[in-house]
Every structure is written in C-alpha cells, then in structure tokens.
CHARMM-style PDB file with segment names, atoms N, HN, CA, C and O in Angstrom:
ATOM      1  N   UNK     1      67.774 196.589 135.359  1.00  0.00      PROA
ATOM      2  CA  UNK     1      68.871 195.645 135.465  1.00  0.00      PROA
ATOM      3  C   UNK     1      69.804 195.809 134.265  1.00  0.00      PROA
ATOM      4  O   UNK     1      69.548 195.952 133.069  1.00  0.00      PROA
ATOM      5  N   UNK     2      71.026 195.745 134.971  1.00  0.00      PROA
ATOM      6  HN  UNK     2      71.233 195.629 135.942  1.00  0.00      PROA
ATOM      7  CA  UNK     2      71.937 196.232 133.583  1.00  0.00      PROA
ATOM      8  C   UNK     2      72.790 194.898 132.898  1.00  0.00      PROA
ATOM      9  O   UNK     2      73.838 194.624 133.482  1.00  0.00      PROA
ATOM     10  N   UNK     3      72.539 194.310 132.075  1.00  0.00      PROA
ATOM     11  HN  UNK     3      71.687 194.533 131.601  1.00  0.00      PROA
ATOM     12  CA  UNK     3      73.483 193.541 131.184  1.00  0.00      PROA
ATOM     13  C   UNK     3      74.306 193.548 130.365  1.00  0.00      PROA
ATOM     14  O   UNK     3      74.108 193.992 129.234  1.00  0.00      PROA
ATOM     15  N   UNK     4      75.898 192.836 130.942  1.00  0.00      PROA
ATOM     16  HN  UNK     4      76.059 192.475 131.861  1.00  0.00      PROA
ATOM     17  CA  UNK     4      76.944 193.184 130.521  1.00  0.00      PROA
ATOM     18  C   UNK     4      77.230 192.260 129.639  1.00  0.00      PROA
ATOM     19  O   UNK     4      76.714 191.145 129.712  1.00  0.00      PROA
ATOM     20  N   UNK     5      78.320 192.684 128.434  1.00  0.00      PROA
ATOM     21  HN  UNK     5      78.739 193.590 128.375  1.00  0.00      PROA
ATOM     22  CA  UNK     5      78.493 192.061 127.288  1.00  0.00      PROA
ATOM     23  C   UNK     5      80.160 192.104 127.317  1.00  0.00      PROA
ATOM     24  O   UNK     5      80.940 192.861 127.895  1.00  0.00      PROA
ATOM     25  N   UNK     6      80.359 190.973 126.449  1.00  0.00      PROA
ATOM     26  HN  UNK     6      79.725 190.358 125.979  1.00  0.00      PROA
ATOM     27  CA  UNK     6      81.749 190.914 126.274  1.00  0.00      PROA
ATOM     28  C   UNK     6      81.737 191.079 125.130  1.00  0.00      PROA
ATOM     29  O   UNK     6      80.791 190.479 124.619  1.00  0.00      PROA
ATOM     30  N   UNK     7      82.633 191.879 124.091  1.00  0.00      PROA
ATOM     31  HN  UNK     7      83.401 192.366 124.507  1.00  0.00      PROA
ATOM     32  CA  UNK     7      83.201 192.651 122.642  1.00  0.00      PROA
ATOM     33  C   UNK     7      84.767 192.046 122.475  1.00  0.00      PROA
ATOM     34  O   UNK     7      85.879 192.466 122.795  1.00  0.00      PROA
ATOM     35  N   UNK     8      84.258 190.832 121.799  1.00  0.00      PROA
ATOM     36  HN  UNK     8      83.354 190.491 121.539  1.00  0.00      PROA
ATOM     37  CA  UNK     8      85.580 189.950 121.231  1.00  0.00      PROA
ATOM     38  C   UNK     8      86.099 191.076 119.817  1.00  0.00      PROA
ATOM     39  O   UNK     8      85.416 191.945 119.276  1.00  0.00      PROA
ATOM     40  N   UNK     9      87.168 190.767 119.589  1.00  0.00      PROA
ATOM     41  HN  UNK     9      87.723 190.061 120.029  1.00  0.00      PROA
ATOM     42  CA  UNK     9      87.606 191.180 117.899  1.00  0.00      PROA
ATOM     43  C   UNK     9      87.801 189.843 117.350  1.00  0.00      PROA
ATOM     44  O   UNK     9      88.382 188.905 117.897  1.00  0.00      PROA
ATOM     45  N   UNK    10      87.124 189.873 115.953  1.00  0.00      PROA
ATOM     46  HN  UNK    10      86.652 190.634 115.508  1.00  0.00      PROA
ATOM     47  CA  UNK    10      87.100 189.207 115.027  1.00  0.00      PROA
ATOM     48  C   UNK    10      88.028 189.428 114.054  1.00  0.00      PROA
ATOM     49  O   UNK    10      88.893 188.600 113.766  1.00  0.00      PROA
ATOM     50  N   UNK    11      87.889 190.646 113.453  1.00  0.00      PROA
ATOM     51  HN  UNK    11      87.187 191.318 113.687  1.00  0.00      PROA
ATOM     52  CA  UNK    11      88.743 191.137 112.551  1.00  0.00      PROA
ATOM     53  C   UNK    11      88.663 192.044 112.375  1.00  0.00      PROA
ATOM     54  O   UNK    11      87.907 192.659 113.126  1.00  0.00      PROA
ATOM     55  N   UNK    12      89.284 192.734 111.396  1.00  0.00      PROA
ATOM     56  HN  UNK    12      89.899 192.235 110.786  1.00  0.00      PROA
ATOM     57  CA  UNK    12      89.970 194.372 111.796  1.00  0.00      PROA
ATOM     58  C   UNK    12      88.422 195.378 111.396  1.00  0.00      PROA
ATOM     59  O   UNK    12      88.436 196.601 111.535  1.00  0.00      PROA
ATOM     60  N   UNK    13      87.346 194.727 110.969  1.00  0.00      PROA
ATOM     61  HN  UNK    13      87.334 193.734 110.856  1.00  0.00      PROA
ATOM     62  CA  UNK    13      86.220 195.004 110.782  1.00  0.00      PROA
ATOM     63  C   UNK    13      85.005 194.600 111.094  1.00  0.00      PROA
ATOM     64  O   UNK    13      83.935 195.021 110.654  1.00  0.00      PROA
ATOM     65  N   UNK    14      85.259 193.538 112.084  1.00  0.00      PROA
ATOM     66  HN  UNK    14      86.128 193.197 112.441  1.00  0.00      PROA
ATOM     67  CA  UNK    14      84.170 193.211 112.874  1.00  0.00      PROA
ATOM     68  C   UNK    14      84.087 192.479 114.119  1.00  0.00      PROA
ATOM     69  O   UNK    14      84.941 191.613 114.308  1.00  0.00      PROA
ATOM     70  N   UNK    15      83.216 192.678 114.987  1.00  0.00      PROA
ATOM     71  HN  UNK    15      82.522 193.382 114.834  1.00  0.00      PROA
ATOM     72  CA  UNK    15      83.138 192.210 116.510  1.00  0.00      PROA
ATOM     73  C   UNK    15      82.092 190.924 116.742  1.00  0.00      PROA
ATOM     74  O   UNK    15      81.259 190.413 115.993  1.00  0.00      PROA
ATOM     75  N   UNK    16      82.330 190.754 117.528  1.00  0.00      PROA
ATOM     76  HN  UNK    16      83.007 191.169 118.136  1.00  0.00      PROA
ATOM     77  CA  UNK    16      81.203 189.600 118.147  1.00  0.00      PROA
ATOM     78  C   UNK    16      81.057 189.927 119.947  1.00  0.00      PROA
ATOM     79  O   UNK    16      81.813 189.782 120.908  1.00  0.00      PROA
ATOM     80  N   UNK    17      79.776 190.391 119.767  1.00  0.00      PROA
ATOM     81  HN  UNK    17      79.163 190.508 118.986  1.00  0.00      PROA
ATOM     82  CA  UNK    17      79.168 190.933 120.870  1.00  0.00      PROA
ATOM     83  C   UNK    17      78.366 189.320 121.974  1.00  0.00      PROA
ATOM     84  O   UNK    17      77.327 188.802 121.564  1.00  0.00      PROA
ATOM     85  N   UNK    18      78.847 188.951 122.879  1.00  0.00      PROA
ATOM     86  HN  UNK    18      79.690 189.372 123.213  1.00  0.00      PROA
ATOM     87  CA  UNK    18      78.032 188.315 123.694  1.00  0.00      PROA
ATOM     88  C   UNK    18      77.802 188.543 125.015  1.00  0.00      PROA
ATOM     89  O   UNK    18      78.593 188.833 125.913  1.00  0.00      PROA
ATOM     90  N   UNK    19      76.462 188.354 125.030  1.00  0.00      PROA
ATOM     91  HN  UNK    19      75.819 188.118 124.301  1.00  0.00      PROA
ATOM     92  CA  UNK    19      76.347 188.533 126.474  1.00  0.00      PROA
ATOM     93  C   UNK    19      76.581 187.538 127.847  1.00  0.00      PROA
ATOM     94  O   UNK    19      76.706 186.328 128.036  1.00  0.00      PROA
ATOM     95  N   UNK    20      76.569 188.537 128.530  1.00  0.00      PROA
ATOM     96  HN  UNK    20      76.468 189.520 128.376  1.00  0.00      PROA
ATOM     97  CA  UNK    20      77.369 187.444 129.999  1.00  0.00      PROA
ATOM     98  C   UNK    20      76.696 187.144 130.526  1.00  0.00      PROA
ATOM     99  O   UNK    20      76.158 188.102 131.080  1.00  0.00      PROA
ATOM    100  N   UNK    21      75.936 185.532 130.981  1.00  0.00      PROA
ATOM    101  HN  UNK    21      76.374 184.754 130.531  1.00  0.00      PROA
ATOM    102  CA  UNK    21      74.760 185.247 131.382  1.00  0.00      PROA
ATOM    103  C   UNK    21      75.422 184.096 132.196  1.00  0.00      PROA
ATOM    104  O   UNK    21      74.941 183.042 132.611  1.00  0.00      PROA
ATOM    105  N   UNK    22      76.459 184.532 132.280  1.00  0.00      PROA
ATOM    106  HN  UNK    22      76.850 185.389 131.944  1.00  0.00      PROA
ATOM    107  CA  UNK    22      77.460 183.222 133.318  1.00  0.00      PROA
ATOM    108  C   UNK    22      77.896 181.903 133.060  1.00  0.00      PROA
ATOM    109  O   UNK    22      78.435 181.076 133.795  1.00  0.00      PROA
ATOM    110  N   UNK    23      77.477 181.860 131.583  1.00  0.00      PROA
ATOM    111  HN  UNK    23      77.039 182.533 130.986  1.00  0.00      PROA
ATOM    112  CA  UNK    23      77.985 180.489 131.229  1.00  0.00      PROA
ATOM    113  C   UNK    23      79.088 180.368 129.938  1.00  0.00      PROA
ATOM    114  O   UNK    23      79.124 179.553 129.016  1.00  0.00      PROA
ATOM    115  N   UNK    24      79.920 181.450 130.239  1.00  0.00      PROA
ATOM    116  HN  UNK    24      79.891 182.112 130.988  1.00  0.00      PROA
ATOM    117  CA  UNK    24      80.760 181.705 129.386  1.00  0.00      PROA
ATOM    118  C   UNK    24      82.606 181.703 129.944  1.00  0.00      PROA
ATOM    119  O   UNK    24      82.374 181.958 131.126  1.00  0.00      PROA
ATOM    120  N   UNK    25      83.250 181.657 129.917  1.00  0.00      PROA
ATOM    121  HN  UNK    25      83.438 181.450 128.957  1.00  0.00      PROA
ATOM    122  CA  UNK    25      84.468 181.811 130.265  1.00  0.00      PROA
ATOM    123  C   UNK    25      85.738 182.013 129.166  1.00  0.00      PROA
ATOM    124  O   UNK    25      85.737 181.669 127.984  1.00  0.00      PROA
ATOM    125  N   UNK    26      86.803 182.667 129.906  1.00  0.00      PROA
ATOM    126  HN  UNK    26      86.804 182.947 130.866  1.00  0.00      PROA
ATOM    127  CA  UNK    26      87.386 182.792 129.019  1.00  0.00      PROA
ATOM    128  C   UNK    26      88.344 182.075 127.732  1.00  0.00      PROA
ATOM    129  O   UNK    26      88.672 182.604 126.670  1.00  0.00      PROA
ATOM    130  N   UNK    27      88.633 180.803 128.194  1.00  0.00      PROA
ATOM    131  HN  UNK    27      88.367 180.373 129.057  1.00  0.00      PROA
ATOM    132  CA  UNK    27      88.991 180.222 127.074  1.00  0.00      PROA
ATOM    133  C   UNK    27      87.564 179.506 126.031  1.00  0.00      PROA
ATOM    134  O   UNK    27      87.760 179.177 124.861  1.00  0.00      PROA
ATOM    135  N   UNK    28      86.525 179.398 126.543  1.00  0.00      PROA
ATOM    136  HN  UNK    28      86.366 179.665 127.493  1.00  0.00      PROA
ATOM    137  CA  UNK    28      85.521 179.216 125.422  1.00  0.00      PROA
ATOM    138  C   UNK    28      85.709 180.655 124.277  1.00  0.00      PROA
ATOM    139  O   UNK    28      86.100 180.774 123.115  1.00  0.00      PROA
ATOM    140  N   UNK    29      85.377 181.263 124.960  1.00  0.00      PROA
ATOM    141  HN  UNK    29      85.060 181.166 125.903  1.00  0.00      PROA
ATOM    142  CA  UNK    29      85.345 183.029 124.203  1.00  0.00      PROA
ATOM    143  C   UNK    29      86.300 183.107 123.382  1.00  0.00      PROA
ATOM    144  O   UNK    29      86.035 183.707 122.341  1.00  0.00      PROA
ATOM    145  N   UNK    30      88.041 182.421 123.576  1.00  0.00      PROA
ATOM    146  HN  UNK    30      88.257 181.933 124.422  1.00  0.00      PROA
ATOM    147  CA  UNK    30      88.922 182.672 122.758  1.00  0.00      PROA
ATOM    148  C   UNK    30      89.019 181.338 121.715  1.00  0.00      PROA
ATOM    149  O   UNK    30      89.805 181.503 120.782  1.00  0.00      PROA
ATOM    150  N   UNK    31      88.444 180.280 121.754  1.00  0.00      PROA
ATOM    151  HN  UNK    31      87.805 180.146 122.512  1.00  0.00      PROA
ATOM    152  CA  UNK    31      88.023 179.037 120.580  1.00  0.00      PROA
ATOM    153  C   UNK    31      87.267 179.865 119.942  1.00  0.00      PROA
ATOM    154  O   UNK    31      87.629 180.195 118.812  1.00  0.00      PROA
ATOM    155  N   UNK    32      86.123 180.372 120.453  1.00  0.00      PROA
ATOM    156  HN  UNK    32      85.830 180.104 121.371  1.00  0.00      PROA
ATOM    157  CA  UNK    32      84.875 180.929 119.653  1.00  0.00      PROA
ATOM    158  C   UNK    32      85.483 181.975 118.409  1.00  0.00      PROA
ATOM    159  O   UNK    32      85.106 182.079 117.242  1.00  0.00      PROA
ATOM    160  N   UNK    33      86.502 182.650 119.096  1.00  0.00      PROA
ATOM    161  HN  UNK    33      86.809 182.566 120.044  1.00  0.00      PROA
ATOM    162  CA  UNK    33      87.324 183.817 117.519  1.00  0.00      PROA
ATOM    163  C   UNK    33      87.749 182.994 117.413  1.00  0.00      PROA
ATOM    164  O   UNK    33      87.028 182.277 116.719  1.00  0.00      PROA
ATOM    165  N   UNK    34      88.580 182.537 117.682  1.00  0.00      PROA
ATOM    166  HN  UNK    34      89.166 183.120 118.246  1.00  0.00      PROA
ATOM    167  CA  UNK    34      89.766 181.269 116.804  1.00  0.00      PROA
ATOM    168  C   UNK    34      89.066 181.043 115.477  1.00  0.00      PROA
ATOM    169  O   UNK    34      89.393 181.254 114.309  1.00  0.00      PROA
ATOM    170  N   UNK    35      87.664 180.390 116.240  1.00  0.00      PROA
ATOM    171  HN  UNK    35      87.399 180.218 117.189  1.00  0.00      PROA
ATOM    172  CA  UNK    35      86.846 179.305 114.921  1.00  0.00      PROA
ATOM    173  C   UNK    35      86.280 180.561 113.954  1.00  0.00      PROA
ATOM    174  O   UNK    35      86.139 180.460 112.735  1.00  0.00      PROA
ATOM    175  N   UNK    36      85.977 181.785 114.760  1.00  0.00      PROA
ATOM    176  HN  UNK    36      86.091 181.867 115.750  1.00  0.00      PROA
ATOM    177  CA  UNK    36      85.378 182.520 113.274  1.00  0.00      PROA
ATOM    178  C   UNK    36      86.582 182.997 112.576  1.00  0.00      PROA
ATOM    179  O   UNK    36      86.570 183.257 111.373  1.00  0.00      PROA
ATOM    180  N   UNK    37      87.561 183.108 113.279  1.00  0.00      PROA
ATOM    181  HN  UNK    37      87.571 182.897 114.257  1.00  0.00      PROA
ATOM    182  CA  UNK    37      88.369 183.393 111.894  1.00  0.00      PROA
ATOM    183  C   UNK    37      89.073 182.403 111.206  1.00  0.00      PROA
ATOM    184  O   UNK    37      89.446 182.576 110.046  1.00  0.00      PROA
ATOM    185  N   UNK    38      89.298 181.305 111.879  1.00  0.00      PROA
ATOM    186  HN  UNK    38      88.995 181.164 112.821  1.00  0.00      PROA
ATOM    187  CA  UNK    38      89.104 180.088 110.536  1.00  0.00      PROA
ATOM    188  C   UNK    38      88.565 179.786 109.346  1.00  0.00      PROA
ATOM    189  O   UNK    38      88.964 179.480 108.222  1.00  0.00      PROA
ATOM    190  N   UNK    39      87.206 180.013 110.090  1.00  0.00      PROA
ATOM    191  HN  UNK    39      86.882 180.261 111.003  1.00  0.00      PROA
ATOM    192  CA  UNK    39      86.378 179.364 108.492  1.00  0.00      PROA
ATOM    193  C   UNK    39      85.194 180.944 108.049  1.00  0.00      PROA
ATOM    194  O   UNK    39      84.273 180.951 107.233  1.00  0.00      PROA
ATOM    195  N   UNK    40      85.382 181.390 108.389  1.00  0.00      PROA
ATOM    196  HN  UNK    40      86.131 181.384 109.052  1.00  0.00      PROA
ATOM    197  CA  UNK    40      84.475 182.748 108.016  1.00  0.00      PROA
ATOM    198  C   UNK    40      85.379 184.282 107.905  1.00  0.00      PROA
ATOM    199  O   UNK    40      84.791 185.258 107.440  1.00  0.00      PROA
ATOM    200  N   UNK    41      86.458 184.375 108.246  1.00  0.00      PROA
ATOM    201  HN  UNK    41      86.936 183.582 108.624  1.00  0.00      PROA
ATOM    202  CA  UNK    41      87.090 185.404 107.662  1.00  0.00      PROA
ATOM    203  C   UNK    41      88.962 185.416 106.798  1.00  0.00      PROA
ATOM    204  O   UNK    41      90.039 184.847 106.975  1.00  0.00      PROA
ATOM    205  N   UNK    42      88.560 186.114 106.164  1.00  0.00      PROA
ATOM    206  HN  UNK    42      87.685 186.576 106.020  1.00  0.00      PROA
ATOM    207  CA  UNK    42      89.672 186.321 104.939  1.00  0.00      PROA
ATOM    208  C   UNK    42      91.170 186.481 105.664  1.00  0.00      PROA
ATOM    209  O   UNK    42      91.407 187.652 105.958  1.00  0.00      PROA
ATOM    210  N   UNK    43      91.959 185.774 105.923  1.00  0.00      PROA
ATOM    211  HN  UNK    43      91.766 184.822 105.684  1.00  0.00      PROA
ATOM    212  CA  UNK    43      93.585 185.872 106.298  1.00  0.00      PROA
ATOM    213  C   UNK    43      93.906 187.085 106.271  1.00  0.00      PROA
ATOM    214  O   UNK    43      94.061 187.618 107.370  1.00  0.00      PROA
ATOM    215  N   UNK    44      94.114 187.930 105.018  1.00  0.00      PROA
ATOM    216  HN  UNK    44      93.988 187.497 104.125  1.00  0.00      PROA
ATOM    217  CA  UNK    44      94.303 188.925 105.091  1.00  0.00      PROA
ATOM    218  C   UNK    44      93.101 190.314 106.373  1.00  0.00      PROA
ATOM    219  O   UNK    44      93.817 191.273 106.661  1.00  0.00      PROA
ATOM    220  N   UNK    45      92.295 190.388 106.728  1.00  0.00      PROA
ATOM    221  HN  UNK    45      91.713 189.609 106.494  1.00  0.00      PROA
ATOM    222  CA  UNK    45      91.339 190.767 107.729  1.00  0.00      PROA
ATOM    223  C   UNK    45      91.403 190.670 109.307  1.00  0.00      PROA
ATOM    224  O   UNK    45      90.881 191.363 110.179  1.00  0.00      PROA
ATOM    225  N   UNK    46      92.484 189.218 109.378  1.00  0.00      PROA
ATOM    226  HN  UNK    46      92.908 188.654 108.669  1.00  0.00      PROA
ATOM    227  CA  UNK    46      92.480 188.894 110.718  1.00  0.00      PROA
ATOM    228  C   UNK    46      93.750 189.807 111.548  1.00  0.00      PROA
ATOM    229  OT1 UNK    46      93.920 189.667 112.759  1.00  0.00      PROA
TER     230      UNK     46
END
C-alpha cells in the first residue's frame, strides 16, 4: 500500500512533510506554514 505525502515549503531550507490520511485539507496545510514561519523561522529565510 502506497502512502502519499504532501511537501509544504517552509523556508528556503526546509520542508514539512505530512502525510495524507484524509484529515487534512488545504487551507489547514496553509495556517500550518503560516504558523511555522511565524514563530519558528527567521524573516529573512521565509
């Protein structure tokens, strides 16, 4: 069985890999970067 993942960009150096288990959609997925690059990555990075 093959499981598919969604590969957000975070920043110009890192991803956030999740997998699709159907309880995900797309505007959750785009809060979810929003919030990591808020409070966990450097302005300059994003």
């Amino acid at each position: 069985m093959k499981q598919l993942i969604y590969v957000l960009p975070s920043s110009i150096h890192e991803l956030i890999l999740v997998p699709d288990n159907g309880d995900m959609n797309k505007n959750y997925m785009m809060q979810m970067v929003r919030e990591v690059n808020s409070t966990e990555v450097r302005p300059d990075e994003i």
